[in-house]
N, C-alpha and C positions, 0 to 999 in steps of 0.2 A: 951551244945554247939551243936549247928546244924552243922553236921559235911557235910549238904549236900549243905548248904554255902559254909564250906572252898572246897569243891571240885569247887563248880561254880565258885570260886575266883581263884582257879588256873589254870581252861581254861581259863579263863580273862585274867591274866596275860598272859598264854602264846600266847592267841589271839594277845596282845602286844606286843610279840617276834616277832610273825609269820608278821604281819604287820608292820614291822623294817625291815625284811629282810626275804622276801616270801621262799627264797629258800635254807633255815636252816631247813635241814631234821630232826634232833633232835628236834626240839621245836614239829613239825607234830609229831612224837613219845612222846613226853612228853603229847602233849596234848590227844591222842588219849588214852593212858594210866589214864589219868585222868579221863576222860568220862568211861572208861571202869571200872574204881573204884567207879563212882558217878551212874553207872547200875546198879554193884552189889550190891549197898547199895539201893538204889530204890524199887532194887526185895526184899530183906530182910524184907524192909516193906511193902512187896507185893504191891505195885505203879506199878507195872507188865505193863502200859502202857508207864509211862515215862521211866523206863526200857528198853523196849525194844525200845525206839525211840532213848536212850542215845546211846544204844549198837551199831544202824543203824549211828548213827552219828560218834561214833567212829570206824565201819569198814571203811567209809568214808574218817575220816582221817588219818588214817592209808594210806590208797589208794593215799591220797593225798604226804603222803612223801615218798609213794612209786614212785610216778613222780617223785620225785626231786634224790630219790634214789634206782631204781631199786633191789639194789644189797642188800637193808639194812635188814639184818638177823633179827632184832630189828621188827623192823614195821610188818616182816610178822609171827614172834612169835605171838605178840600181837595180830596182826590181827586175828590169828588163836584163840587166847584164847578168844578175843573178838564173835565171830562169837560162839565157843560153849559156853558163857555163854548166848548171846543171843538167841541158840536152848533151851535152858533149861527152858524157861519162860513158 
């Protein structure tokens, strides 16, 4: 099983959320959590460049449902994990 499939299939889907209803800060955190799973697996098989672009796009959108929700403990956790596993590359 290509498990770097099902992570791409589940930014898709929640690409699908986020384009239903832009401003569903959860779905920006679900996604951003995805990408930052579909990094670490990246770097694991040392792909160390799509890695780190995954990582860059999930700080991104983290940021992004940081617009819709300043306030969300969530996003800027992640954010934070995401940003050091992307130093680690």
């Amino acid at each position: 099983m290509d498990w770097s499939v099902l992570r791409a299939r589940a930014i898709a889907a929640v690409d699908e959320a986020i384009s239903r209803a832009s401003n569903y800060a959860h779905a920006y955190n679900n996604k951003g959590v995805a990408q930052r799973s579909l990094g670490d697996l990246l770097a694991s098989l040392s792909r160390h460049e799509e890695a780190e672009r995954t990582f860059k796009d999930a700080v991104a959108t983290l940021d992004e449902e940081l617009d819709c929700a300043p306030d969300g403990i969530y996003a800027h956790s992640n954010k934070g994990a995401a940003i050091v596993w992307r130093s680690t590359l």
